[in-house]
N, C-alpha and C positions, 0 to 999 in steps of 0.2 A: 527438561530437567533443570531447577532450579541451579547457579553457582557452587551452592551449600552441601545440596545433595547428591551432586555429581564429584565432589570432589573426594567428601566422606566415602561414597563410594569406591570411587580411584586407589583410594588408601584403602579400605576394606580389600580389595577385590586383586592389590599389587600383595596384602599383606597374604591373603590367603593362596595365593596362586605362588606365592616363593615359599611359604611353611610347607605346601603340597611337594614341595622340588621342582619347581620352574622357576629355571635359575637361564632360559634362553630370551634376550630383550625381547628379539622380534616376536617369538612364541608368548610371552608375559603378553608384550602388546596387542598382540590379536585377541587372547583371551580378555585381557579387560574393557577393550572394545567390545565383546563379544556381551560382557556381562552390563555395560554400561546401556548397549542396547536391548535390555531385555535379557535375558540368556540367564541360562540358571545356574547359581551357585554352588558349588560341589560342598558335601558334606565333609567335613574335616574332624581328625581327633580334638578334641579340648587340652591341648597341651601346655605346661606352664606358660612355651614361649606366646600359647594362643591369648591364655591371658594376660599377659602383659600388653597387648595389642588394643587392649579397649583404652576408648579414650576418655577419660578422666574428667567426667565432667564439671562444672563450678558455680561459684556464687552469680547466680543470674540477678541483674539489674534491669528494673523498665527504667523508661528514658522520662524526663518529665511528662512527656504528651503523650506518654502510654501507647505509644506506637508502635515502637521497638525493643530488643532485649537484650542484653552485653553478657557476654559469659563466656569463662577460659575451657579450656579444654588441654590439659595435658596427653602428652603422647612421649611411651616410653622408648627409647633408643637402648636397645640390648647392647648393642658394640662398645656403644659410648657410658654404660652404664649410667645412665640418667635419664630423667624426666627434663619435658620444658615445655608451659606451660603457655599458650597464645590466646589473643585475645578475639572471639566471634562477635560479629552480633547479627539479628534477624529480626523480621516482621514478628508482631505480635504474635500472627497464627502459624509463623516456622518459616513461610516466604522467603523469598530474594534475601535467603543468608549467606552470609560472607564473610571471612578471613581477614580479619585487620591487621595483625601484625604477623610478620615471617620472620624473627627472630632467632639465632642461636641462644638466646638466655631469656626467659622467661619476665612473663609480664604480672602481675599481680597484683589484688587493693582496688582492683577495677570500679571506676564511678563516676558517672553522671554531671557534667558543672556545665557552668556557663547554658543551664536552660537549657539541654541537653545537644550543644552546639558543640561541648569538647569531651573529651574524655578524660581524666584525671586515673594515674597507676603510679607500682612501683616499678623500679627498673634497674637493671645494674647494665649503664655499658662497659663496652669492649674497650674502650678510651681510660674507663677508672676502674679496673677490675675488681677492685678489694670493695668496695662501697656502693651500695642500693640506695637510690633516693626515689624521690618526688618526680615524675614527669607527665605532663601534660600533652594532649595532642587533639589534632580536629577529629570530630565523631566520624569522618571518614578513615581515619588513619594515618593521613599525612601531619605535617608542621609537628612532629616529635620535639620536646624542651624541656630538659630537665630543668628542673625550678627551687631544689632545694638544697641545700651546700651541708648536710649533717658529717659530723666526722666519722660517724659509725653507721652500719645499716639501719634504713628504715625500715623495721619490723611490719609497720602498716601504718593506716592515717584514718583522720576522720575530719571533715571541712565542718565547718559553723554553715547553720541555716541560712543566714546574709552570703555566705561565701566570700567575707575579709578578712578571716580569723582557719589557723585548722591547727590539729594535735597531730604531734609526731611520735613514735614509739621507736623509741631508741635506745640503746647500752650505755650504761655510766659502769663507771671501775667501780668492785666492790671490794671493800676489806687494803691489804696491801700485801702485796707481791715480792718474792723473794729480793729484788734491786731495791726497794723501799727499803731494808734492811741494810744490805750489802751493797751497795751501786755498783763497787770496782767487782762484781762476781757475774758480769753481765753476760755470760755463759749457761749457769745455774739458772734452773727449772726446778727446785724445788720448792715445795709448800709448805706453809709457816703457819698452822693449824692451833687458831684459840677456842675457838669455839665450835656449835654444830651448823649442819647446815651448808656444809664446805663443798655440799654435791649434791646435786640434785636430777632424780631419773636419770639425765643421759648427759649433763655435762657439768665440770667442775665448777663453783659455784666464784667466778672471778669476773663476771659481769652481770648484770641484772638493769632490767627495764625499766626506764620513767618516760612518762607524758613529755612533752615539749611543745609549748603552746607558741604558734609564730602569728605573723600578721600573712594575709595571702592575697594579691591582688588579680589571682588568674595567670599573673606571667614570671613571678618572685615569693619563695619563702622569705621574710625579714625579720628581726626584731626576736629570733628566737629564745625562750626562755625556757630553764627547766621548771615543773612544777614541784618534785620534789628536790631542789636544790638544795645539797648541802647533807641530805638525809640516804643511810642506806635502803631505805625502801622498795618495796618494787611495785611496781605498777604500770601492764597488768601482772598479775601473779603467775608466774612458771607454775605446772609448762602448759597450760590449759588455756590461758585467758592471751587474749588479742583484743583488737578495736570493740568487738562487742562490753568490753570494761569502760568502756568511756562513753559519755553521751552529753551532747552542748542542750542547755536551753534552750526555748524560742527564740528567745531575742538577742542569740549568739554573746552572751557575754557572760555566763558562768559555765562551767564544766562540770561535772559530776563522773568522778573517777573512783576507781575501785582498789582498798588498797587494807593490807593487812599489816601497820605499824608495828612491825614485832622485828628483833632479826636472828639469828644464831640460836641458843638454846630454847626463845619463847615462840620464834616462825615455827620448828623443830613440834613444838607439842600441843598447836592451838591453827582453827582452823577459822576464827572470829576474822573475819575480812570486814569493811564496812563502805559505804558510801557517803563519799567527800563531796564540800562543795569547792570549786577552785572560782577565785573571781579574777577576770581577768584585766579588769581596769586597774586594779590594784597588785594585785599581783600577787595573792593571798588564797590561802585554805581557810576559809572563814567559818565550814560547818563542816560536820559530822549528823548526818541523817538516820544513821540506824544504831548512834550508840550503844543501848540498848539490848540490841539484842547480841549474842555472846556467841551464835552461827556465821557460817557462811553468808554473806549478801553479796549479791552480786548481778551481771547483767542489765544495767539499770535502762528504759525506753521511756524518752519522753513526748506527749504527745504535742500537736500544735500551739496547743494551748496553756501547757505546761502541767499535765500530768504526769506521773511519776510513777511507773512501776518497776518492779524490780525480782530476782528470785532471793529467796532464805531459808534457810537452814535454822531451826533451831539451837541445834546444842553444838557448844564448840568440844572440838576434837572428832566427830563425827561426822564424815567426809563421807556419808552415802544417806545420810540423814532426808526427808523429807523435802523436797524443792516447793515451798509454797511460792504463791504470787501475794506480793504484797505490795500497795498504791498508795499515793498520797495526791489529793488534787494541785497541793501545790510544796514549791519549798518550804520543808518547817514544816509540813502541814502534818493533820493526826491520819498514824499508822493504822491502815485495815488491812485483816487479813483476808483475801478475796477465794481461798480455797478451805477456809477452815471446816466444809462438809464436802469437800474431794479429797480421795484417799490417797491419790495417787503423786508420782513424786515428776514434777516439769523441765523438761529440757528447754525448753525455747519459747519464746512471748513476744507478739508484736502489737502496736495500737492498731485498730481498722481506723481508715484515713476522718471517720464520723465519730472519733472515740468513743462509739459506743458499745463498743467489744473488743474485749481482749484475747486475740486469738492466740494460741497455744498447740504445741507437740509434747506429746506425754507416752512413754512407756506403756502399753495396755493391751494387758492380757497377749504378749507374745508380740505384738506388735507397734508400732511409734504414728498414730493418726495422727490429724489435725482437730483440733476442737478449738471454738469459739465461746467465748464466755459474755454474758448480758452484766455489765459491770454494774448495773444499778439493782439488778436483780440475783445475779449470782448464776442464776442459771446455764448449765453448760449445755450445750450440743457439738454433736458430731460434724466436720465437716468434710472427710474425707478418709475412710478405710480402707479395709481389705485388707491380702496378702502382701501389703507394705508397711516399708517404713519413706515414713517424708522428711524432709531436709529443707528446712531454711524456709521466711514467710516473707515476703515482697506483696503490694497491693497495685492493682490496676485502677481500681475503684474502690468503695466501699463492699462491695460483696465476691468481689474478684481479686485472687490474689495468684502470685506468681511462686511458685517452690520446683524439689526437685523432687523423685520417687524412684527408690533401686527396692530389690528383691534377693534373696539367695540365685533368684534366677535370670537376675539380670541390674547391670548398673546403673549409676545416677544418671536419668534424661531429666530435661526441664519439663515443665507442667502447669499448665493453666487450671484454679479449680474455682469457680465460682457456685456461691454457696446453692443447694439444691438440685446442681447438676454432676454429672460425669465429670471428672476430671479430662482435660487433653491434653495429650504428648504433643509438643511441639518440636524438641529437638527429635533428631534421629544418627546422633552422632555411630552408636554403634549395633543398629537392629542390620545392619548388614551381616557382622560377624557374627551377633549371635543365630541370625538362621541360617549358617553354616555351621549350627552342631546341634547333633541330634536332641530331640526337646526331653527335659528334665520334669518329672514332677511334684508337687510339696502337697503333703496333708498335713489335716493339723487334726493329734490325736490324744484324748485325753486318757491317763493314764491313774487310777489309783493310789494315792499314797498310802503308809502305815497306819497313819491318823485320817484315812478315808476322805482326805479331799484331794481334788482333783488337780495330776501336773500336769499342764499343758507342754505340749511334745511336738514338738517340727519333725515330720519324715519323708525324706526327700527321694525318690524312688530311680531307680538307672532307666536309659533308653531300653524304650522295646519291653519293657516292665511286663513279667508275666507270673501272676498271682499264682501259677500252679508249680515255679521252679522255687529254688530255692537261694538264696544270694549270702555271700559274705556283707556284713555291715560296720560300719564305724560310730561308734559313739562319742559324740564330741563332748566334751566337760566345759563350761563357758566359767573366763576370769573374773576381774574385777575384783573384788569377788561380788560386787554388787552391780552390775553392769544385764544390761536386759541381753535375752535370746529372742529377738526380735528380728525381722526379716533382713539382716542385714547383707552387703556385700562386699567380701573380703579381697584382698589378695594374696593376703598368709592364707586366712582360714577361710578359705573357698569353698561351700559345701558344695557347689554345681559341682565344681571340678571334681570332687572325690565321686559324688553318683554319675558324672557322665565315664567317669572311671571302672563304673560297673557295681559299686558300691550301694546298698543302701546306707544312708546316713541317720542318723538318729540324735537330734540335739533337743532333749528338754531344758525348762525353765523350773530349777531344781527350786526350792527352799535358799532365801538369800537374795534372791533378783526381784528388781521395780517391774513394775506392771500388775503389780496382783495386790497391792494395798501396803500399808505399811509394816503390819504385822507378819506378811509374810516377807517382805524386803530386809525387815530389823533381824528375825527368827538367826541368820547366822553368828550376828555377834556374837565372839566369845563361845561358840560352837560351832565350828569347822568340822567337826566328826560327828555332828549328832544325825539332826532330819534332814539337812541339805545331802548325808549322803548315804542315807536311805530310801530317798528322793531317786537318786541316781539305782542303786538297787532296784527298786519298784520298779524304772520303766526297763534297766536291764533284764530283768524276770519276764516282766510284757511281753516286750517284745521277742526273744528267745520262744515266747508260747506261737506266736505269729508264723503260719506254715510256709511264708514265703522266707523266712529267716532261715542261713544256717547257723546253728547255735554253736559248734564248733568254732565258730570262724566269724569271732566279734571281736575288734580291736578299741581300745580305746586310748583317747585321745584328749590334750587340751593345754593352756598356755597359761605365766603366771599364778591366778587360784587353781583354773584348769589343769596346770602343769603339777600344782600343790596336790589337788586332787587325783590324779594317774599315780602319784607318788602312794598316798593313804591307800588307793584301791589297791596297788599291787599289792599291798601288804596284810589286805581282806575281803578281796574278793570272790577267795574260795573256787578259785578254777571257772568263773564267769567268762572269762576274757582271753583270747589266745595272742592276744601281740598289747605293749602299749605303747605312748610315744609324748614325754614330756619336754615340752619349752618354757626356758626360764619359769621353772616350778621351783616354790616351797620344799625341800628336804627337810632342814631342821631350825625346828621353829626358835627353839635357843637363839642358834646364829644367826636367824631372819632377823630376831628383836634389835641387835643392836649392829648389824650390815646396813639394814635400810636406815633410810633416811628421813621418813617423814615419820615422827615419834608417835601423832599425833594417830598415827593408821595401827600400829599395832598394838597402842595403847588400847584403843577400843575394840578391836577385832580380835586380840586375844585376852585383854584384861573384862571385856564387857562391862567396864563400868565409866565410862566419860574419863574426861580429864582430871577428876581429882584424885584417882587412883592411878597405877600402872598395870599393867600386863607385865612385866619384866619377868624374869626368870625370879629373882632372889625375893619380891613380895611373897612370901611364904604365907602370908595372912590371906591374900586373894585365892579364892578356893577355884574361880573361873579360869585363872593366871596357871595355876597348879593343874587345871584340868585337862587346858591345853595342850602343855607342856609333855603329859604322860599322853592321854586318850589321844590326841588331834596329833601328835609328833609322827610325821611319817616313818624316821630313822629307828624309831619305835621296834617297828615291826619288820624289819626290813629280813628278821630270819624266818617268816612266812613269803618271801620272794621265790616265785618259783615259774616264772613265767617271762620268756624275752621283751626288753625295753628299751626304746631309745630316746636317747635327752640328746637335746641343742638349748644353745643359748649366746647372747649376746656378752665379749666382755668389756662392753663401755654400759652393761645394762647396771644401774646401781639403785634399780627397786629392789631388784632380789641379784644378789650378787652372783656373778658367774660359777663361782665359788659351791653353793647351793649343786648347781648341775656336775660340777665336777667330783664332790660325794658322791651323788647317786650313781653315777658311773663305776667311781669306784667299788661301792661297796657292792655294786650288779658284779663288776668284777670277779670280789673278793670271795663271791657266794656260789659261782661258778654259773649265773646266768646269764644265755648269747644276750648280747650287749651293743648298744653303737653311739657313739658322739659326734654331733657336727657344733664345731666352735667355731664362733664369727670374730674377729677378733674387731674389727671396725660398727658393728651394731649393738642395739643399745635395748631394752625392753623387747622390740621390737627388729623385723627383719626386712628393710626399706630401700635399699640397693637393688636395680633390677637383676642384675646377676647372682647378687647373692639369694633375691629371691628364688627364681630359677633353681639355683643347687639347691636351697630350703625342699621345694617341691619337688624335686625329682627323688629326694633321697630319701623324703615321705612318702610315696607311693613305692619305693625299693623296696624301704623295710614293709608297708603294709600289704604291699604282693606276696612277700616271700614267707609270710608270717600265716595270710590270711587268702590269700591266691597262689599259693605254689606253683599249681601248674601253670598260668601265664607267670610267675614269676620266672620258674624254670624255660621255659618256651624263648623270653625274651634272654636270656643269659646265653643261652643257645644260639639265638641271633646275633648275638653280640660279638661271642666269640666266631661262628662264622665267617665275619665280617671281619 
């Protein structure tokens, strides 16, 4: 047994044997010797603490000479509430893998130099606690040096082709701070608010990201410079964009950076980003490449030779808009549009090392493939499906390329997929833990809608699944609200965990979501209550017909739009549903308009008309604005509530203000329906602290036992109290 696989192991097999209650060293010991030779792994419940136990897998790198592969792997520590991320690497085919750094704080940025002789990350030591830089080490792991002196964290980096040159992504001050005003009030923490913009998703808007281009000789960052010096800009753009926003030329001497010139009221209502050229002999922004166009552009890959692709967005203010590919052969050169007879909307695009394809991960039909495009022909093909989704595109060769593949049924391992064949797993970080719980199933079932086409529906079935009983189920509502229901794996919203919980699951891809062309992606704009949630009715009807269903005992669920949506159903569902359960959801779309923050989202999502109009409440002339406001307002209907619900939410979240969840409480309250709140007061959109995770799920399976399982809910209350 391999270094790699014995030790993944080790950890596997100590983590499962102390969740079981072996808590005796010497008994621990023998049983993981027992499983390390052979010996079979006892089946275990799927319990939140089970999931937090998977190792988190990362951005896998081949080495020049495509021998080897570098990829982190975090592992969460419950006690210590945190994650920390180290760095692997292994033979091409999974081989003689091995642990390179043992670290108490996380490695990151991982990459390839010096010919694949060193390793190049970020790092924060224990020496300078406040500040993440630059370090360098040998591809074995030893000769650790940090190498670069920034005053603020390094967010991530990216080296020039020659490897003499690289870009730094770091914080510059934005705006000015209560002492810029007052100095002698050097106690005072408040905010001195001119314009918008002042916050953004999950933090106060008082630093923001620029490039810094240095000189790098392998053993010193020097020479550092800002690229937008002088300007509030950001780049890349919060809170989404990282290293994938910058990309050097071939001949390492211009940069092409991603950057949306706007700040305060105009960043606030326009989603128009474009691609810059930086030159770095000079020390100048000398072009603007996508002028023109008035969308998103972003993501820019250049190849060896200096081609130039990139993703776009057509229309500004419309942030779920179309993702095409668009190329140019050279700088300056004429704009093509390489997807204008593909329907569908791109996540991700790399060059193949013979640039004569541009491979691609696209949203489709329920799930995230790979696809390959003939750049001189347009032609797409498939190069890797099924019941996944893939993650990230690396080349071994021209027809072989390195990504990751997770499931509802399992998370991200690395993967080898060369064009024509099977895909192979190579890592195996956590197939130990998942066959210690009993196996989960997923169909994928098409469902009728109103207007007679077909929703595509994930249903994920409990162990031991018997077609002739009868099961409680959960129906998940997906955010975004334009975001795919694709094979994903969560750690909030974990559909494995709810079906090995006994549950059936039931998550379509309503009216609103990528993967199904653009007309049905665009269909939500500006109707939130129309066929997206009739969509949802139609498969709730379905399956209620389904003789393994129990129709009594359907809960629904979901986050953000999801959490928008549980809000509107409660309020017309008509007795569908016996329990629900909203996170950072939508209540009242009035106070959504002018809580949130990026203007430009609910410009289009409740006004449905671009940026030259508004969606606001007071546009009385906007009939789509006004349509919202009465039909799509969940607060609405809130005196047809007649059925228990429970909200959580984050209050650093400021998409949708915590504010939002603390109505719906109340007015469940006020209406006399049982009710329950879990408030975070340290999380943000989202719920990312292992422990708060933890209380997240446990208090999710509470309420949907005692709503939707009574008797194991009572059973275990019983235990409890016993105890």
């Amino acid at each position: 047994m391999n270094s790699f696989i014995k030790a993944t192991v080790m950890a596997s097999a100590v983590a499962l044997l102390s969740s079981a209650g072996c808590n005796n060293q010497a008994e621990t010991e023998g049983d993981v010797a027992n499983v390390l030779s052979g010996g079979k792994i006892e089946k275990q419940e799927f319990t939140p603490e089970v999931l937090n136990q998977f190792g988190r897998v990362s951005n896998p790198q081949v080495s020049p000479d495509g021998k080897n592969v570098l990829f982190g792997v975090n592992q969460i520590d419950i006690k210590e509430n945190k994650g920390n991320t180290d760095l692997w690497v292994m033979d091409i085919d999974g081989k003689n893998a091995k642990q390179l750094t043992h670290t108490p704080r996380s490695e990151g940025n991982a990459v390839w130099i010096d010919g694949g002789n060193k390793i190049a990350f970020t790092f924060c030591d224990e020496k300078n606690e406040s500040v993440t830089q630059v370090w360098v080490m040998n591809a074995d792991g030893s000769g650790r040096k940090c190498v670069s002196e920034m005053e603020k964290d390094v967010e991530g980096f990216t080296i020039s082709p020659d490897e003499k040159k690289i870009v730094i992504v770091s914080t510059v001050k934005y705006g000015k701070n209560v002492q810029d005003y007052y100095p002698e009030m050097d106690k005072s923490n408040a905010r001195i608010i001119d314009d918008l913009m002042y916050r953004h998703w999950n933090e106060w808007t008082a630093e923001i990201p620029h490039p810094f281009v240095g000189n790098f000789d392998g053993e010193k960052v020097t020479d550092v410079k800002d690229v937008l010096e002088g300007t509030q800009f950001e780049s890349p753009m919060r809170p989404w964009g990282g290293v994938e926003q910058l990309a050097w030329t071939p001949d390492s001497k211009k940069l092409i950076y991603v950057c949306r010139k706007k700040v305060g009221k105009e960043y606030a209502l326009s989603t128009n980003s474009d691609l810059f050229v930086y030159d770095t002999e000079s020390g100048k922004t000398t072009g603007n490449l996508t002028e023109d166009n008035m969308g998103y552009d972003n993501n820019p890959v250049v190849s060896k030779s200096g081609k130039i692709a990139w993703l776009s967005m057509e229309h500004d203010g419309y942030e779920a808009d179309k993702n095409r590919i668009f190329m140019m052969d050279k700088l300056g050169g004429e704009k093509k549009d390489l997807t204008a007879d593909w329907d569908y909307s791109v996540d991700a695009i790399a060059w193949s090392p013979d640039e004569k394809f541009l491979y691609f991960i696209c949203p489709f039909q329920g799930t995230c493939p790979i696809f390959r495009m003939d750049v001189a022909t347009q032609k797409v093909d498939t190069v890797a499906a099924g019941q996944y989704d893939y993650d990230g595109l690396g080349f071994l060769d021209d027809n072989t390329l390195i990504t990751m593949r997770h499931s509802f049924l399992s998370p991200n391992e690395v993967f080898t997929v060369k064009v024509g064949e099977e895909p192979k797993q190579i890592s195996t970080i956590n197939d130990n833990l998942l066959a210690s719980l009993d196996e989960v199933t997923c169909e994928k079932v098409l469902v009728k809608a109103t207007d007679g086409k077909d929703i595509t529906t994930w249903v994920l079935l409990p162990p031991n699944f018997d077609k002739n009983k009868k099961y409680p189920s959960i129906f998940f509502c997906e955010g975004g609200p334009q975001s795919p229901v694709s094979q994903f794996w969560s750690y909030r919203w974990n559909l494995r965990i709810m079906a090995n919980h006994g549950y059936v699951v039931i998550a379509p891809n309503r009216r609103g979501l990528p993967g199904f062309g653009t007309e049905w992606n665009a269909q939500i704009s500006g109707d939130y209550a129309g066929q997206c949630m009739k969509d949802y009715l139609s498969v709730t009807d379905y399956m209620k017909e389904q003789p393994y269903i129990d129709g009594d005992h359907m809960g629904c669920v979901g986050a953000s739009f999801g959490g928008y949506s549980v809000y509107w159903l409660a309020g017309n569902h008509n007795k569908r549903y016996a329990c629900f359960l909203s996170h950072a959801g939508i209540f009242d779309l009035r106070a959504q308009y002018l809580e949130t923050e990026e203007m430009w989202f609910v410009n289009w999502d409740l006004g449905g008309v671009g940026p030259d109009k508004s969606g606001a409440p007071w546009d009385k002339d906007n009939a789509v604005a006004q349509k919202s406001f009465t039909q799509a307002d969940p607060k609405n209907f809130v005196q047809n509530w007649d059925t228990p619900i429970m909200v959580t939410t984050g209050e650093n979240d400021f998409r949708i203000s915590y504010t939002q969840t603390m109505q719906a409480f109340n007015a469940a309250k006020l209406r006399g329906i049982p009710t329950h709140m879990v408030l975070y007061p340290d999380e943000c959109h989202w719920v990312t602290k292992p422990q708060n995770s933890i209380v997240w799920q446990n208090e999710f399976f509470k309420w949907m036992d005692k709503w939707l399982m009574p008797n194991k809910a009572g059973k275990a209350e019983t235990e409890k109290t016993d105890k």
